[in-house]
VEXDREN-2710 file (C-alpha; in Angstrom, 1 decimal):
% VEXDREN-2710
k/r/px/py/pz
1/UNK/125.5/-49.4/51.7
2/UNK/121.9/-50.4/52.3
3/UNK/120.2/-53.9/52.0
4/UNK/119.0/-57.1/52.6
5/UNK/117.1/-59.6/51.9
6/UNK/113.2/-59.1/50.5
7/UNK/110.3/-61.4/51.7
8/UNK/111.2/-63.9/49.2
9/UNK/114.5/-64.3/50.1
10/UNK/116.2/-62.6/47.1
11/UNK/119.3/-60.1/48.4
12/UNK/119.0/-56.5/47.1
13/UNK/122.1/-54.4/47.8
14/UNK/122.2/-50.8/47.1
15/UNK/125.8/-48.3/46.9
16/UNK/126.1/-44.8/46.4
17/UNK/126.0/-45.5/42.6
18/UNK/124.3/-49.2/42.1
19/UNK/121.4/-51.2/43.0
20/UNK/122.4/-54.8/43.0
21/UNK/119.2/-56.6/42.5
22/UNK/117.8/-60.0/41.0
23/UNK/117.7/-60.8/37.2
24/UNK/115.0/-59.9/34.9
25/UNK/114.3/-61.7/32.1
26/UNK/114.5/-59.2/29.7
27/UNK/118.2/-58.6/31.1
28/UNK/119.3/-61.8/29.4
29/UNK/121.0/-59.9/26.3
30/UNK/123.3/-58.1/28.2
31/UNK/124.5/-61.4/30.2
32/UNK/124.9/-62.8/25.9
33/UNK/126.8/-59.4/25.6
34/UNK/129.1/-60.6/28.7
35/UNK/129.4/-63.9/27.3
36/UNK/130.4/-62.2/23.9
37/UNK/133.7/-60.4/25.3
38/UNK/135.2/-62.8/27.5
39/UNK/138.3/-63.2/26.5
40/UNK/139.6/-66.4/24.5
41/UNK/141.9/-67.9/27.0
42/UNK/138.4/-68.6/29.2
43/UNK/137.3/-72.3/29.2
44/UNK/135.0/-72.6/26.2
45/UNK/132.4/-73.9/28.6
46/UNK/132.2/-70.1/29.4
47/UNK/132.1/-68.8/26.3
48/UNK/129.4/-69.0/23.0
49/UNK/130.0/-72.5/21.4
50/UNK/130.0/-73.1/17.7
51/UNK/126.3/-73.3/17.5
52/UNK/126.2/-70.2/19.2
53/UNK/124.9/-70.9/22.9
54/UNK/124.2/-69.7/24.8
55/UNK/121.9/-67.4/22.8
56/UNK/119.4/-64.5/24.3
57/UNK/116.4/-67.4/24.5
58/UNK/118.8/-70.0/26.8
59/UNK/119.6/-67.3/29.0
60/UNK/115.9/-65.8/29.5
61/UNK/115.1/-69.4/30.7
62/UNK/117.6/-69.6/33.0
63/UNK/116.6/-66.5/34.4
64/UNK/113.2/-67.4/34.3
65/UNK/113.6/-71.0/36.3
66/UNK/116.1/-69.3/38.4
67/UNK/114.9/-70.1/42.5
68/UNK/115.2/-67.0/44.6
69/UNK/117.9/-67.2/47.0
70/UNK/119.9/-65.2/49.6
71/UNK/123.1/-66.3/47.2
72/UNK/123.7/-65.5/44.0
73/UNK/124.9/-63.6/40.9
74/UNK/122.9/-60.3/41.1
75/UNK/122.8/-58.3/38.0
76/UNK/124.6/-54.5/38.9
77/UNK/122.5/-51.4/37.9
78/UNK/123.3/-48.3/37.4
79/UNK/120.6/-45.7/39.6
80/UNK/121.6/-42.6/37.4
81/UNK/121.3/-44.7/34.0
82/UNK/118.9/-47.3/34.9
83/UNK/121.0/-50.0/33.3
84/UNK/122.3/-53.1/33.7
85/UNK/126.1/-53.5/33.3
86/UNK/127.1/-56.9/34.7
87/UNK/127.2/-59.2/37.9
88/UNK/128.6/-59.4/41.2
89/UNK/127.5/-62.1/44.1
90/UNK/128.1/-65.1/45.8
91/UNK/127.9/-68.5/44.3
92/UNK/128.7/-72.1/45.9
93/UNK/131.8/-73.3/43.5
94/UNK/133.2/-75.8/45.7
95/UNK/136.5/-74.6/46.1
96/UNK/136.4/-73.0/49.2
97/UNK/135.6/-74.8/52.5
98/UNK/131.6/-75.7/53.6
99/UNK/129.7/-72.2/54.2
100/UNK/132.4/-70.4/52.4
101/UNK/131.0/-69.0/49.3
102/UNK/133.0/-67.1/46.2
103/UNK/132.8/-64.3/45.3
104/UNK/132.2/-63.3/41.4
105/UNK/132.0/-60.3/39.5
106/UNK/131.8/-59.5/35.8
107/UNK/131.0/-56.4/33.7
108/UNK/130.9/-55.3/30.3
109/UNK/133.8/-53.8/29.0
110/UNK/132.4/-50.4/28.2
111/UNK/132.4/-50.0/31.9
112/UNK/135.2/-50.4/32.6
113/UNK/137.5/-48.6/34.8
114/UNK/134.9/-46.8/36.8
115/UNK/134.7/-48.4/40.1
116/UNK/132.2/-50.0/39.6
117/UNK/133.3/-53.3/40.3
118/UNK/134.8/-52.6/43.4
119/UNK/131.6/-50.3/44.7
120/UNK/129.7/-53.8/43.6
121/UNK/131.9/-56.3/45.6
122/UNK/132.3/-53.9/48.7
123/UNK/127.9/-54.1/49.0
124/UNK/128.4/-58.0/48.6
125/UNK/130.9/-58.0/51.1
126/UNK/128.8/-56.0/53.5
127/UNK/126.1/-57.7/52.9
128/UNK/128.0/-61.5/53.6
129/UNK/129.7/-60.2/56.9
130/UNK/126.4/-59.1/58.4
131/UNK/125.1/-62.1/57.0
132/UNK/127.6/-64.1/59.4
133/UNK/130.0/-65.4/56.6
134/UNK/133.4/-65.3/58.0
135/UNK/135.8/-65.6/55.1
136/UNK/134.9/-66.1/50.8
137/UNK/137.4/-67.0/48.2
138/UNK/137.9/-65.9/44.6
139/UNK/139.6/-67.2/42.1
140/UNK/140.9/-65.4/39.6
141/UNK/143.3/-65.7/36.3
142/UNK/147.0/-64.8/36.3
143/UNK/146.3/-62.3/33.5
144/UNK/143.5/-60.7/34.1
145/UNK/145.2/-57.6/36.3
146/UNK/142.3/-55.4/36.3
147/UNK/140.1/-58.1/38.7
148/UNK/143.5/-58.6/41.0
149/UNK/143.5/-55.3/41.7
150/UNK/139.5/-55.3/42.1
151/UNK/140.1/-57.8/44.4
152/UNK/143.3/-56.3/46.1
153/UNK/141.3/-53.1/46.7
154/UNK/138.5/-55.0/48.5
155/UNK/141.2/-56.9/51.0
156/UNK/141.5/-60.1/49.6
157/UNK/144.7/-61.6/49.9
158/UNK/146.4/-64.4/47.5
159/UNK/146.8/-67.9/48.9
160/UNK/149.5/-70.6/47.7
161/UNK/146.7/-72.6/46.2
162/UNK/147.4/-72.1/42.4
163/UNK/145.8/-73.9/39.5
164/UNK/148.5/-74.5/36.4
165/UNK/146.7/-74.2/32.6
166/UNK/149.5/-74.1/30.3
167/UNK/146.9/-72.9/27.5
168/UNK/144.4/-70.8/29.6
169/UNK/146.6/-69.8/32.6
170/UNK/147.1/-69.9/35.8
171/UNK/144.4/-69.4/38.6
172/UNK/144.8/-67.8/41.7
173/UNK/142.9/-68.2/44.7
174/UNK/142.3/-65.1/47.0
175/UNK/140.6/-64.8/50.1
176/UNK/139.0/-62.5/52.6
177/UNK/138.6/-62.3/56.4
178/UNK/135.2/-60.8/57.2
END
């Protein structure tokens, strides 16, 4: 894995198979394509509403007033297909402990089952131990096996600390060691 940070402070990580990189603006349908398939039993302030936001236009201006930073959800593309099939980063959600970040992933489902995810968070987590992070979190739902495992594979662990839904679930929180 190869990477760092450019002169504007914006992380590019590259894999065998993926360059992690910075939104582009024209990128914004595929994150409406994530929002699309999440499943129902996500909080509807993560999915499209009834007036259908986020649409295509809300998420090119978030991209487009998005601050470059050393933290972050990078968008995961393919080398070999030059296409963008979802997220993986770091982002700030409070749960963890003060300069312990969380770690995030998401891709579309027609990707599936690759490795992909895995291949993504390994280059993040490379990148946050050389970066002098010592341990991230993750949360993750109950029933959603296929990121436990991600996350499994990648060495994080489970933790006691649970968060009881009785409509959406149950999140987990994991964490890592670097």
């Amino acid at each position: 894995m190869a990477g760092g940070a450019t002169p504007g402070g914006e992380v590019v990580l590259e894999t065998v198979r993926l360059l992690l990189r910075p939104w582009r603006v024209a990128e914004a349908v595929v994150l409406r394509e994530l929002w699309t398939e999440r499943d129902p039993r996500v909080p509807l302030q993560r999915r499209i509403d009834a007036d259908g936001h986020p649409t295509v236009a809300d998420l090119e201006d978030s991209i487009r007033t998005s601050q470059p930073s050393s933290t972050g959800l990078l968008a995961i593309e393919r080398k070999a297909a030059r296409d963008v099939i979802g997220y993986c980063g770091l982002v700030d959600s409070g749960r963890g402990a003060e300069g312990e970040p969380e770690l995030a992933f998401e891709l579309l489902r027609r990707v599936w089952r690759q490795g992909y995810a895995t291949e993504a968070a390994l280059a993040v987590l490379d990148w946050a131990r050389s970066s002098g992070y010592e341990r991230l979190w993750a949360t993750v739902w109950d029933w959603n096996t296929a990121s436990r495992r991600v996350l499994a594979k990648v060495g994080f662990t489970e933790t006691e600390q649970k968060e009881v839904d009785v409509v959406r679930g149950t999140t987990l929180f994991t964490t890592i060691r670097l």
